[in-house]
LODRENTI-465926 format. One record per residue: residue in one letter; residue number from 1; z, y, x of N, C-alpha, C in turn. Coordinates in steps of 0.2 Angstrom, whole numbers, plus 2048, in hexadecimal, padded with zeros to 3 digits. Layout:
<atoms>
> residuo; num; n.pz; n.py; n.px; ca.pz; ca.py; ca.px; c.pz; c.py; c.px
> a; NUM; Z; Y; X; Z; Y; X; Z; Y; X
...
</atoms>
This chain:
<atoms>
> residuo; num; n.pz; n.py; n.px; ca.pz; ca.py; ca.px; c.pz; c.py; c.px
> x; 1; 7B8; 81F; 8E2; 7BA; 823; 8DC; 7B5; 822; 8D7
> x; 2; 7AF; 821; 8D7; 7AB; 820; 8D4; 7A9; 81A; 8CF
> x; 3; 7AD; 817; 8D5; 7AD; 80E; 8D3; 7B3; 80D; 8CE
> x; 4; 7B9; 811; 8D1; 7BE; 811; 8CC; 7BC; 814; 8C4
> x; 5; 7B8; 819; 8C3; 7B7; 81C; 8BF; 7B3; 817; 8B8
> x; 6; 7AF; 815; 8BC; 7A9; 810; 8B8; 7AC; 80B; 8B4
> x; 7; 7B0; 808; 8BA; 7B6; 801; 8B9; 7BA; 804; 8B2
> x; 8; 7BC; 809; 8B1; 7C1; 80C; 8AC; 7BD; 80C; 8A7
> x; 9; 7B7; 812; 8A7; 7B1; 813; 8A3; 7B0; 80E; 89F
> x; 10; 7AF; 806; 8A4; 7AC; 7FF; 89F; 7B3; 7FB; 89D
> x; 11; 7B8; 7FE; 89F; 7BD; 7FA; 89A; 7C0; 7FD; 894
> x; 12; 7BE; 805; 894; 7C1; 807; 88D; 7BB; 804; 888
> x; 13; 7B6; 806; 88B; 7B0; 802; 886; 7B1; 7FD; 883
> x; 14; 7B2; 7F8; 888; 7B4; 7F1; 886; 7BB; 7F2; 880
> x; 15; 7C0; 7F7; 881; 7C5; 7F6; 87E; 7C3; 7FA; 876
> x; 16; 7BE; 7FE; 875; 7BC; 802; 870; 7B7; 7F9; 86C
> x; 17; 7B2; 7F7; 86F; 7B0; 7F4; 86C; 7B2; 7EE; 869
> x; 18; 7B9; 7EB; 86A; 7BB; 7E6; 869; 7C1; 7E9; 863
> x; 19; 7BF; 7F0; 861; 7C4; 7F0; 85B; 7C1; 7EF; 855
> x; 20; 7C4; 7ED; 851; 7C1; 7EB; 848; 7C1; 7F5; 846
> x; 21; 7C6; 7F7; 848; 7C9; 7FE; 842; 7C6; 802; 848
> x; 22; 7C7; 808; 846; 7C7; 80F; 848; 7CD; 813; 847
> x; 23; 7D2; 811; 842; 7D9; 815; 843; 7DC; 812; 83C
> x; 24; 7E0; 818; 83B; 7E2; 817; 835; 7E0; 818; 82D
> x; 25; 7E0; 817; 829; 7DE; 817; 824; 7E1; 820; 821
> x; 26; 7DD; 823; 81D; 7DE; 828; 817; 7DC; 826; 810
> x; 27; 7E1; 824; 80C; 7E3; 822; 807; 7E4; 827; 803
> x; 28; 7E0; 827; 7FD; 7E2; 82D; 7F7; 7DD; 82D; 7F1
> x; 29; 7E1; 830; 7ED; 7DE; 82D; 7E5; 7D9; 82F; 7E1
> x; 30; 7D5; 82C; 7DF; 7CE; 82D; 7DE; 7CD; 832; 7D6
> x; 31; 7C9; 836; 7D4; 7C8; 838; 7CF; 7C7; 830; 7CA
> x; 32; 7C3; 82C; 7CB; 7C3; 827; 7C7; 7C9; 825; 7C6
> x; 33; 7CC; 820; 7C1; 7D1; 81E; 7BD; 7D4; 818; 7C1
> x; 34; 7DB; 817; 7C4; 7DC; 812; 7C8; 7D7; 812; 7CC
> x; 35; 7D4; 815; 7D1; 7D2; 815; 7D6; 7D5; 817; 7DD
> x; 36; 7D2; 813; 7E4; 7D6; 816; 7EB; 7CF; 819; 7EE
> x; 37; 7CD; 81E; 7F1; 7CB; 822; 7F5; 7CE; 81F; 7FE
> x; 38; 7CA; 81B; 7FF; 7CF; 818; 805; 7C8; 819; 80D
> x; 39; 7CB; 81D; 813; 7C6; 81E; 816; 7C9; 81C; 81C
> x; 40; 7C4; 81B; 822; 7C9; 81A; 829; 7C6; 820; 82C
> x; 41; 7C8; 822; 834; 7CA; 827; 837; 7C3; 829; 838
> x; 42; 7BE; 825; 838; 7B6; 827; 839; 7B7; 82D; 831
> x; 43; 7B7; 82C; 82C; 7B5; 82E; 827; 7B2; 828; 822
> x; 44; 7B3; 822; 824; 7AE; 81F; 822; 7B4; 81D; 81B
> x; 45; 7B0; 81E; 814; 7B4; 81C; 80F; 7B0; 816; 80A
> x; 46; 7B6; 816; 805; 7B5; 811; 7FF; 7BA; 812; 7FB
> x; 47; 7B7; 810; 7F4; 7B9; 812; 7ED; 7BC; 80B; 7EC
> x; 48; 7C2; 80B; 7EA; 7C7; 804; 7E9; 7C9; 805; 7E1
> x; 49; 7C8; 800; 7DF; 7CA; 7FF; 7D7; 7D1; 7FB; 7DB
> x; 50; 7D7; 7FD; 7D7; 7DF; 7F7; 7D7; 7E0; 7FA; 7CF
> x; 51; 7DC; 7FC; 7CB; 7DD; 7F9; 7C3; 7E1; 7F4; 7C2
> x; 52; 7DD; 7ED; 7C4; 7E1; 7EA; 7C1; 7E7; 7E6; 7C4
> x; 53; 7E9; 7E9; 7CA; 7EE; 7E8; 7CD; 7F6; 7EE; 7CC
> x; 54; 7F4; 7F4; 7C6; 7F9; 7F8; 7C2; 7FA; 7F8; 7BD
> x; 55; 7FF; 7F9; 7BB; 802; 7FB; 7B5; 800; 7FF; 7B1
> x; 56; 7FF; 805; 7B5; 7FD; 80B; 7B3; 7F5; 80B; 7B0
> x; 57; 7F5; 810; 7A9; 7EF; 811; 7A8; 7EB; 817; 7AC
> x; 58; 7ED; 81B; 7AD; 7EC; 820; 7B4; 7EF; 821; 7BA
> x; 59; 7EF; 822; 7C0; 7F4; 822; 7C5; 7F4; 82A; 7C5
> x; 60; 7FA; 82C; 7C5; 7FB; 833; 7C5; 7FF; 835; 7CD
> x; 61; 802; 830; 7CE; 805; 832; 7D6; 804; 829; 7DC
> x; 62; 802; 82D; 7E1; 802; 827; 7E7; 806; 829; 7ED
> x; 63; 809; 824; 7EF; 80E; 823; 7F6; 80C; 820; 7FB
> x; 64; 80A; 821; 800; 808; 81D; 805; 80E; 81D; 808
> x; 65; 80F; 817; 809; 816; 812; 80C; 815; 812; 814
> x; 66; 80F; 80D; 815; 80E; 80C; 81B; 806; 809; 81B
> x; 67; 805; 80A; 820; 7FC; 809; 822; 7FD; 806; 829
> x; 68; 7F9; 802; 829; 7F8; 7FC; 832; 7F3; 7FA; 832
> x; 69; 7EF; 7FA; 839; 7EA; 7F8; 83D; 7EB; 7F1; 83E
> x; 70; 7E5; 7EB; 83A; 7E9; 7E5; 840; 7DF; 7E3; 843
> x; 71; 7DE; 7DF; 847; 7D9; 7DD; 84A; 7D2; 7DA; 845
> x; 72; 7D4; 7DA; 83F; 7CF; 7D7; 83B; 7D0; 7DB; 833
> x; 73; 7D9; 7DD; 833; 7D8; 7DF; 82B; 7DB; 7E8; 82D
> x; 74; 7DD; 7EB; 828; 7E2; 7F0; 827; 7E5; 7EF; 822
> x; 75; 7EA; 7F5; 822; 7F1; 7F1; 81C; 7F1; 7F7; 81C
> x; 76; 7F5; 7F6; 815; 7F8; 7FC; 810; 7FF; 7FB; 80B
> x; 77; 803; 7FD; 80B; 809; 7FD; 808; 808; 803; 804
> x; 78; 807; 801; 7FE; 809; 80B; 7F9; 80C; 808; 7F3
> x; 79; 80F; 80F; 7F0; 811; 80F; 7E9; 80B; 812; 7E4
> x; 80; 80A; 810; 7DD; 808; 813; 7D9; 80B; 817; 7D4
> x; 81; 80B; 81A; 7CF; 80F; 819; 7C9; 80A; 81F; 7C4
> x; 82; 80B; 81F; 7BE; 807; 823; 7B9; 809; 81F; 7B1
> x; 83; 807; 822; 7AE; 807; 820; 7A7; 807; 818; 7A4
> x; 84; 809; 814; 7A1; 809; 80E; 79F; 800; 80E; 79D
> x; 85; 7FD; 806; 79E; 7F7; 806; 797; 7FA; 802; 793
> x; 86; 7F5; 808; 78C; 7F8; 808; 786; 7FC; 80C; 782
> x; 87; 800; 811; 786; 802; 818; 784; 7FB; 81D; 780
> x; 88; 7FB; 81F; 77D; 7F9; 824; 77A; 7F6; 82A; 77C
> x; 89; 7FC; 82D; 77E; 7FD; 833; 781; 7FC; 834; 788
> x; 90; 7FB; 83A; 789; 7F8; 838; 790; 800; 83A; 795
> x; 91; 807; 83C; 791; 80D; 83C; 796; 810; 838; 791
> x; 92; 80F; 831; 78F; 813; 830; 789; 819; 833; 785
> x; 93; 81E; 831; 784; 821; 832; 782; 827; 836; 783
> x; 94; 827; 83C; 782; 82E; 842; 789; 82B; 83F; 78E
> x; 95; 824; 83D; 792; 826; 83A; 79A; 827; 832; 79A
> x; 96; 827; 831; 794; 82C; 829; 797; 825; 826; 795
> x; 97; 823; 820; 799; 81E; 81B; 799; 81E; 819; 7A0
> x; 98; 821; 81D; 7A5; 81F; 81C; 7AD; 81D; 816; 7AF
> x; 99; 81A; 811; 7B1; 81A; 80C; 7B5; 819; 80D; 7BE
> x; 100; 81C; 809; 7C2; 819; 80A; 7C7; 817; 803; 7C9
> x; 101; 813; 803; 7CE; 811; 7FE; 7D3; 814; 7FD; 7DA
> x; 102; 815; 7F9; 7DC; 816; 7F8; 7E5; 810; 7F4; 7E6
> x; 103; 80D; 7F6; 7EB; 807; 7F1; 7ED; 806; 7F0; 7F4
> x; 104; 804; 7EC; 7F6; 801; 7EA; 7FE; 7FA; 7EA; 7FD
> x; 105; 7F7; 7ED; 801; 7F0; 7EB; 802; 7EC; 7E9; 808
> x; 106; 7E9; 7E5; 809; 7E6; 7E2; 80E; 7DE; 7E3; 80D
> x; 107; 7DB; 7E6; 814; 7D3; 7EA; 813; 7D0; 7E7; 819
> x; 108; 7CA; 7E6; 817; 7C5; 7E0; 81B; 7C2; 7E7; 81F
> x; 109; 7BE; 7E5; 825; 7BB; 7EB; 829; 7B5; 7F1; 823
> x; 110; 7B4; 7ED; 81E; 7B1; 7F3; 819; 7B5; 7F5; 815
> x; 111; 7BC; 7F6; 815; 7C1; 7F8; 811; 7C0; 7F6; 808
> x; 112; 7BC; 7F0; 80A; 7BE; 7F0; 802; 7C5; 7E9; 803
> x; 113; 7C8; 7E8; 7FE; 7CE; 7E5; 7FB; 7CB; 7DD; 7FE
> x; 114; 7CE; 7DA; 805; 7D1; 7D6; 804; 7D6; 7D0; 7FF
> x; 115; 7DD; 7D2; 7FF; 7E4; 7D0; 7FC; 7E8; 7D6; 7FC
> x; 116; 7EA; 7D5; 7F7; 7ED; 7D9; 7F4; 7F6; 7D4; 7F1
> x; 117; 7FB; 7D9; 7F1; 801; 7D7; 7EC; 803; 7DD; 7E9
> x; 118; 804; 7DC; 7E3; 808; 7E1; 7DE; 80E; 7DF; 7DA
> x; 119; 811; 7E6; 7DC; 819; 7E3; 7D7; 81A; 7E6; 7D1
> x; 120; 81B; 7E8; 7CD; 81E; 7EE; 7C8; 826; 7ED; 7CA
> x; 121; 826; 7F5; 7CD; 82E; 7F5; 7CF; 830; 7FB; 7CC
> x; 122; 82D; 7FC; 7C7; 832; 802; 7C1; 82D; 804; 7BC
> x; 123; 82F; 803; 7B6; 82D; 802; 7B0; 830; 805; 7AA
> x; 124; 830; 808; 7A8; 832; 80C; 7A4; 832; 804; 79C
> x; 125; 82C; 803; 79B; 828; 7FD; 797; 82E; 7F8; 797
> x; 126; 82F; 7F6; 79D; 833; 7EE; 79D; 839; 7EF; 7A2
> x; 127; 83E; 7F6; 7A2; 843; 7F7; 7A3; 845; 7F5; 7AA
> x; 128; 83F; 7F7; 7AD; 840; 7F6; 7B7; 841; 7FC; 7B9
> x; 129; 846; 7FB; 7BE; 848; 801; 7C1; 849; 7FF; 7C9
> x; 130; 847; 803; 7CC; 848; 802; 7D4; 84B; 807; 7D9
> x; 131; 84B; 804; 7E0; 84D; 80A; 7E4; 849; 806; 7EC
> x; 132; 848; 80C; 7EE; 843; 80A; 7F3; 844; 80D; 7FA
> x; 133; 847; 80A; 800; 849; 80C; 805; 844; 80B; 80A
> x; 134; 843; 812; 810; 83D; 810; 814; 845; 812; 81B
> x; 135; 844; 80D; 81F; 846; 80C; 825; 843; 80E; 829
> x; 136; 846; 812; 82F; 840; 811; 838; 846; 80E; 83A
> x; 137; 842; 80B; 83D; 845; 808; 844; 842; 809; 849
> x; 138; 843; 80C; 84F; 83D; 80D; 852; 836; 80F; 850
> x; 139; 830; 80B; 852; 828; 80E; 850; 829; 807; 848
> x; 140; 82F; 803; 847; 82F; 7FF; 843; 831; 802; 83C
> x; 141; 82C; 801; 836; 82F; 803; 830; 832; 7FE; 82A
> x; 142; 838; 7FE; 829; 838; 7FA; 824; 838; 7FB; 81D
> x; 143; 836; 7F8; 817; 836; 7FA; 810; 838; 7F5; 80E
> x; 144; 840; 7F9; 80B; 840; 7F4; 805; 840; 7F5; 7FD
> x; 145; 841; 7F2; 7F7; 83F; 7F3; 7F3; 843; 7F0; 7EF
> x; 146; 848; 7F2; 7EC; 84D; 7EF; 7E7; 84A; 7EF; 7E0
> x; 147; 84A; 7EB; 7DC; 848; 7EB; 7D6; 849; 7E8; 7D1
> x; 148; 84C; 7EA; 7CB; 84D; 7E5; 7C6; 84D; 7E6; 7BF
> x; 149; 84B; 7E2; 7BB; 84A; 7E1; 7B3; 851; 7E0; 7B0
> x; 150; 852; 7E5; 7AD; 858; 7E5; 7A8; 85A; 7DC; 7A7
> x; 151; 85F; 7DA; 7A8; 862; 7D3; 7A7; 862; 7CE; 7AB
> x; 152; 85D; 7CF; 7B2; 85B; 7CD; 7B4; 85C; 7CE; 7BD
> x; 153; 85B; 7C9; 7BF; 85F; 7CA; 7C7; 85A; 7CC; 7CB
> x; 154; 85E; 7D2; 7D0; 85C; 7D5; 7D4; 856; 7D2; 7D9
> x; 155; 851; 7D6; 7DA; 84A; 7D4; 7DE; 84A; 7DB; 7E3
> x; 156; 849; 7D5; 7E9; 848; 7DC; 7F1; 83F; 7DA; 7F4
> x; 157; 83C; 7DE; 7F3; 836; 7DF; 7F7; 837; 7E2; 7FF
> x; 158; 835; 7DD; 804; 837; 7DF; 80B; 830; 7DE; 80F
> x; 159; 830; 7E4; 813; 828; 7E6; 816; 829; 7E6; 81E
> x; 160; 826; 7E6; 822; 827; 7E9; 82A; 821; 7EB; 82B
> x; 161; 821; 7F1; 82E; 81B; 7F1; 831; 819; 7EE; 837
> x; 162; 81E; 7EA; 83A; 81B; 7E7; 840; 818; 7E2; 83D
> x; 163; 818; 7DF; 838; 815; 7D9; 836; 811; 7DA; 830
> x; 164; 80C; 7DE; 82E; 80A; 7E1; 829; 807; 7DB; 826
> x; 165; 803; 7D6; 828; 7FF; 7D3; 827; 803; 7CD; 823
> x; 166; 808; 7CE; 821; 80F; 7C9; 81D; 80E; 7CE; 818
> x; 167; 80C; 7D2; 816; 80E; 7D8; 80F; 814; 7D5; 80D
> x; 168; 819; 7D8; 807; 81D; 7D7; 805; 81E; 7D0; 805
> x; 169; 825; 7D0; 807; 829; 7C9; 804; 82F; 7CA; 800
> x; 170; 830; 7C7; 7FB; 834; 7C7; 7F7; 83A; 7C2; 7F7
> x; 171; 83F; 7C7; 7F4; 845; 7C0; 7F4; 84A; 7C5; 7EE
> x; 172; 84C; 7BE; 7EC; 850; 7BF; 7E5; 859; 7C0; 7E7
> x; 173; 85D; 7C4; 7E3; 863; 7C6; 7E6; 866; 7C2; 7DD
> x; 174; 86C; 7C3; 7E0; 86F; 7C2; 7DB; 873; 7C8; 7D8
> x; 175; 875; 7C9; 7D4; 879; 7CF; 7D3; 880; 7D1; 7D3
> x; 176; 883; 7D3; 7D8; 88A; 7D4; 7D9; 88E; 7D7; 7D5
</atoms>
């Protein structure tokens, strides 16, 4: 019993020290301007600039889509949205300035910004409007992401999380 116990004892070891992560990520929005507040389940954080990966001159609201553990990185799916830069006013105009972002992010073992993808998928600015469907299947999530520019044909953002490591793929529709 003893033997069996040690046996168990050195293989979870083994199975703790061959991980890159310690869980999942806690994402959330920094008092700095376009900023992420990004930590892993230790506590252990960092301050992420995606400035210039938004639209937005300030983010006023975040969406975490989806988050994943892979052997060397972490992933992230969120939405951003907030104010245009360049608006004046800090709710523009009645409200209207919204931008939002869709992004993927990819995080190295010190969470900062490996790769990154951003879409502007609603726009107040340039007349995009979208709709955003989250699927389960199972432990499986799908995201997709309809989006389009006034005159312009229809654009789908498609995610899984069994494959996070693909961030979005894009494909172009035509409009019916």
């Amino acid at each position: 019993m003893k033997k069996l116990r040690i046996i168990l004892v050195s293989v979870f070891i083994l199975l703790l020290s061959g991980q890159s992560f310690s869980g999942d990520l806690n994402i959330g929005l920094s008092d700095k301007v376009n900023h992420l507040i990004v930590k892993n389940i230790k506590g252990k954080g960092q301050l992420v600039s995606i400035d210039k990966y938004v639209a937005s001159r300030k983010i006023d609201e975040l969406r975490v889509l989806d988050q994943q553990d892979g052997k060397k990185f972490q992933y992230a799916a969120i939405q951003v949205n907030g104010y245009l830069k360049g608006i004046a006013s800090e709710h523009g105009y009645c409200d209207s300035g919204k931008e939002e972002n869709t992004l993927w992010l990819k995080f190295d073992k010190k969470l900062n910004i490996a790769d990154v993808q951003s879409y502007l998928t609603s726009s107040c600015q340039e007349s995009i409007g979208s709709i955003t469907l989250l699927r389960h299947d199972e432990d499986l999530l799908k995201i997709e992401i309809e989006y389009s520019k006034a005159g312009e044909d229809k654009k789908t953002l498609y995610y899984s999380s069994y494959k996070p490591h693909k961030g979005f793929q894009q494909r172009d529709q035509s409009p019916e």
